[in-house]
LOPAKE-613825 format. One line per field, with one value per atom (N, C-alpha, C, O, CB): residue number from 0; residue in one letter; atom name; x, y, z. Coordinates in Angstrom, 3 decimals. Glycine has a CB too. Example, Ala and Ser with C-alpha at 12.3 -4.5 7.8 and 13.67 -1.06 7.14 Angstrom:
residues 2
n c(0,0,0,0,0,1,1,1,1,1)
res c(A,A,A,A,A,S,S,S,S,S)
atom c(N,CA,C,O,CB,N,CA,C,O,CB)
x c(13.190,12.300,13.200,14.236,11.308,12.850,13.670,12.900,13.409,14.084)
y c(-5.690,-4.500,-3.300,-3.319,-4.473,-2.250,-1.060,0.030,1.138,-0.598)
z c(7.800,7.800,7.800,8.465,9.046,7.080,7.140,7.870,8.039,5.725)
***
This chain:
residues 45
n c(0,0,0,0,0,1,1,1,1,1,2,2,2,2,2,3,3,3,3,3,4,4,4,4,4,5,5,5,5,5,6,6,6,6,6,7,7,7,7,7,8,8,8,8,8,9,9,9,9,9,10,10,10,10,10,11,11,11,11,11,12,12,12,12,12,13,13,13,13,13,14,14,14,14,14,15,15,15,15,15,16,16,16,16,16,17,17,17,17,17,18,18,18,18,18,19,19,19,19,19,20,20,20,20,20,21,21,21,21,21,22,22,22,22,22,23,23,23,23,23,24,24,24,24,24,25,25,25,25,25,26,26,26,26,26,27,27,27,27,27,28,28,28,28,28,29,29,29,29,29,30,30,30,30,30,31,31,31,31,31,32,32,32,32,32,33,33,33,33,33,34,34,34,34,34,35,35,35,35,35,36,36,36,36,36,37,37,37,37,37,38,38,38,38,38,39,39,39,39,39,40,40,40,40,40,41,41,41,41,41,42,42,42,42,42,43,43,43,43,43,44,44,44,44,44)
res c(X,X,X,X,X,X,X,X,X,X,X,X,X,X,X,X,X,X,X,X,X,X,X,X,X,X,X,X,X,X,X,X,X,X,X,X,X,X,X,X,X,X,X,X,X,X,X,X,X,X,X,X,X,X,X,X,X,X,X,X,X,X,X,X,X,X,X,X,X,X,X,X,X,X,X,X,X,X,X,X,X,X,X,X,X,X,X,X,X,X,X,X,X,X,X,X,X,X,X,X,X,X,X,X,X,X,X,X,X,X,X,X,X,X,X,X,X,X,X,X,X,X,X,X,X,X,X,X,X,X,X,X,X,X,X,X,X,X,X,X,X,X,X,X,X,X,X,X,X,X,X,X,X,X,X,X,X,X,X,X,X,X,X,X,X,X,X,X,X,X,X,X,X,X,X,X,X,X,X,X,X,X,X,X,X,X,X,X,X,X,X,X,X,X,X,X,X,X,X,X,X,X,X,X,X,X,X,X,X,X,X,X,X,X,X,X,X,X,X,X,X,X,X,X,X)
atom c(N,CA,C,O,CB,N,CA,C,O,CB,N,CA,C,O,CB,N,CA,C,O,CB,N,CA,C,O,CB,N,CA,C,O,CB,N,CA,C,O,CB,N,CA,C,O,CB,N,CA,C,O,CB,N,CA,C,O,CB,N,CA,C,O,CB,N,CA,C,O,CB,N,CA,C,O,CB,N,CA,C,O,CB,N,CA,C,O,CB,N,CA,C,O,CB,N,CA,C,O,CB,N,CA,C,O,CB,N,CA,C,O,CB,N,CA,C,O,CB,N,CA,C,O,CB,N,CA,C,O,CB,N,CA,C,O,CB,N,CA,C,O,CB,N,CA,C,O,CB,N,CA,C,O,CB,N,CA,C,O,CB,N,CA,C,O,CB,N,CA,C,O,CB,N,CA,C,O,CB,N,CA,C,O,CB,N,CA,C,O,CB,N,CA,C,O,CB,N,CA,C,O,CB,N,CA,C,O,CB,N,CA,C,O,CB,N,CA,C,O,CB,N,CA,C,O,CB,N,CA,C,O,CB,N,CA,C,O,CB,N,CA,C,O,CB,N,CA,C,O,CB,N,CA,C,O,CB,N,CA,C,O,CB,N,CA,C,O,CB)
x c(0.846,0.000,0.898,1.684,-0.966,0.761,1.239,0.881,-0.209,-0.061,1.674,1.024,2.036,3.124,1.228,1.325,2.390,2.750,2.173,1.862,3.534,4.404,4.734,5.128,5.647,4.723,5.926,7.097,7.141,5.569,8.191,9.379,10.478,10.024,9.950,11.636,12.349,13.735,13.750,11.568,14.935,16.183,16.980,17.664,17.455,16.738,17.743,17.029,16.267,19.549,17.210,16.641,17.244,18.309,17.119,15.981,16.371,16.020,15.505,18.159,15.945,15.647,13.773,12.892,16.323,13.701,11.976,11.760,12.604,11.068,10.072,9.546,9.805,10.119,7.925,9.561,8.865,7.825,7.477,9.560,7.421,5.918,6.475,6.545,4.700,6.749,7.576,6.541,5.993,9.860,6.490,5.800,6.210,7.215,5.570,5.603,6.831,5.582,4.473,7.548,6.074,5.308,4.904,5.846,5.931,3.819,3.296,3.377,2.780,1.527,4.332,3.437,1.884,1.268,4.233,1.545,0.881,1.516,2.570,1.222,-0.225,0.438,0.599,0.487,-0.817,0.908,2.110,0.605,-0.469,4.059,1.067,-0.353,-0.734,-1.881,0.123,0.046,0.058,-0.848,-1.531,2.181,-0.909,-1.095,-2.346,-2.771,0.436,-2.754,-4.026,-3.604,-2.703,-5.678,-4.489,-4.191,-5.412,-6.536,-4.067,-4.787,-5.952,-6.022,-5.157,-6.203,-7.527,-7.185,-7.527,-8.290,-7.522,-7.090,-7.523,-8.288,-7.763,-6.344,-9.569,-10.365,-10.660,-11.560,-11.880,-9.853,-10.487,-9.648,-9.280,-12.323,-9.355,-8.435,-9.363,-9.944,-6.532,-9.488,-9.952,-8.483,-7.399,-10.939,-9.093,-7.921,-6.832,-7.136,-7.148,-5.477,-4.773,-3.850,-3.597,-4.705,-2.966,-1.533,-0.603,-0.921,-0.783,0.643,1.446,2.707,2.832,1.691,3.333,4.905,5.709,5.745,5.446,6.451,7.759,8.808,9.719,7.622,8.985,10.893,11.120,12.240,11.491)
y c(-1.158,0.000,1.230,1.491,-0.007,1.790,3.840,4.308,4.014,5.083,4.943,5.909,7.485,7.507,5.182,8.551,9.605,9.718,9.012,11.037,10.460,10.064,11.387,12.028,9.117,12.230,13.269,12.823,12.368,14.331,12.939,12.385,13.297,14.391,11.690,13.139,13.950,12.872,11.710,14.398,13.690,12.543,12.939,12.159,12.824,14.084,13.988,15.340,16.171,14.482,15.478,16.272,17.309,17.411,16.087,18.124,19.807,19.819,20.936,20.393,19.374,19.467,19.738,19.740,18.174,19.922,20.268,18.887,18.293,22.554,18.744,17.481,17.889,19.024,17.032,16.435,16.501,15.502,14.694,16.669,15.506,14.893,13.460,13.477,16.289,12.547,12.009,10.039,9.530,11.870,9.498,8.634,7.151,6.655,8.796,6.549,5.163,4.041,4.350,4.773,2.881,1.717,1.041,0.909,0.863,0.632,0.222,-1.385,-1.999,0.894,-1.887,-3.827,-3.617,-2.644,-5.332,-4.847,-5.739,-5.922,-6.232,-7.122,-5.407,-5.562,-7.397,-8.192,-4.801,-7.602,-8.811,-9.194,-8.593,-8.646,-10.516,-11.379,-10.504,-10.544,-13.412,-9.945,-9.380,-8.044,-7.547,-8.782,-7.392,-5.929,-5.480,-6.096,-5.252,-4.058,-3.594,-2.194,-1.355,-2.989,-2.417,-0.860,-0.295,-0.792,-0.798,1.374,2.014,3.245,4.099,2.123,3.508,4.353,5.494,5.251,4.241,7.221,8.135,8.728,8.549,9.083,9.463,9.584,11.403,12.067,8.162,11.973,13.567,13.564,12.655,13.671,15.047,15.311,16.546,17.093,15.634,16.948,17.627,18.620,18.240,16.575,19.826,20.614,21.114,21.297,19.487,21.469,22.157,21.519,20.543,23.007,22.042,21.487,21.050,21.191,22.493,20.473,20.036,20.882,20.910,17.876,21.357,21.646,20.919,20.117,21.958,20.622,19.224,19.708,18.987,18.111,21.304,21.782,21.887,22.177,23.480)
z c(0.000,0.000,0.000,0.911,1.213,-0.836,-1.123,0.288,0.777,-2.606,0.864,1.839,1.439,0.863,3.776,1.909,2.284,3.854,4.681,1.800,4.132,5.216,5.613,4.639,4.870,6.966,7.209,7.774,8.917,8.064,6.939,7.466,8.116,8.451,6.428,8.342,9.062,9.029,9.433,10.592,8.387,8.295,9.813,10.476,6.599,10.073,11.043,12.540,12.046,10.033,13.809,14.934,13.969,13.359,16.718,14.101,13.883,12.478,12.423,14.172,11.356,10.225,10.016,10.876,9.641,8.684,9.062,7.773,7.103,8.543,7.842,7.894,6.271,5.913,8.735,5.121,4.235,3.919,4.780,3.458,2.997,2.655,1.675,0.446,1.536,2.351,1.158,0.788,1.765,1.954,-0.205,-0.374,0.096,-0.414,-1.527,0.880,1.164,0.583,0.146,3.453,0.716,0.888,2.227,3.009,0.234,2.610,4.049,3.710,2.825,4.541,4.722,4.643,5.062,5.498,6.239,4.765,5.181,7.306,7.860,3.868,7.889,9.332,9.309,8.376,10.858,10.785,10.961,11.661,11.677,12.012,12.240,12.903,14.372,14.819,13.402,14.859,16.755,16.298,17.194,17.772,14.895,14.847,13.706,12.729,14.417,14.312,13.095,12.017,12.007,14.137,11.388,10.545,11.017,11.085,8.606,11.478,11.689,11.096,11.287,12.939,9.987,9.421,10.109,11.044,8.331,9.915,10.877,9.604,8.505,11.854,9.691,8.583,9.267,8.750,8.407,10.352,11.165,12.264,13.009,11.810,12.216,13.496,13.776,12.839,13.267,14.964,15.724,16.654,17.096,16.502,16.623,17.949,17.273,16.094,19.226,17.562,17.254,17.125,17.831,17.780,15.955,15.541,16.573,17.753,14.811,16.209,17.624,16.737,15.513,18.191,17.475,17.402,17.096,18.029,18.328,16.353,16.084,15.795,15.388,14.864,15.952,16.223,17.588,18.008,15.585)
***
């Protein structure tokens, strides 16, 4: 599965938007999709 992603290579750098591939979750785990966020941004510098 395509997902986009905010990534970050290294502390202190700023995010980008970059495309990865997702497995298939493993037998212990779920996918959960988030479909709404509510409230205010978070800080990440």
């Amino acid at each position: 599965m395509k997902i986009q992603a905010a990534v970050t290579h290294a502390q202190g750098q700023d995010f980008t938007i970059e495309e990865m591939t997702l497995s298939a979750p493993r037998s212990n785990e779920v996918r959960v999709k988030v479909v709404a966020k509510f409230g205010a941004g978070v800080m990440m510098k």
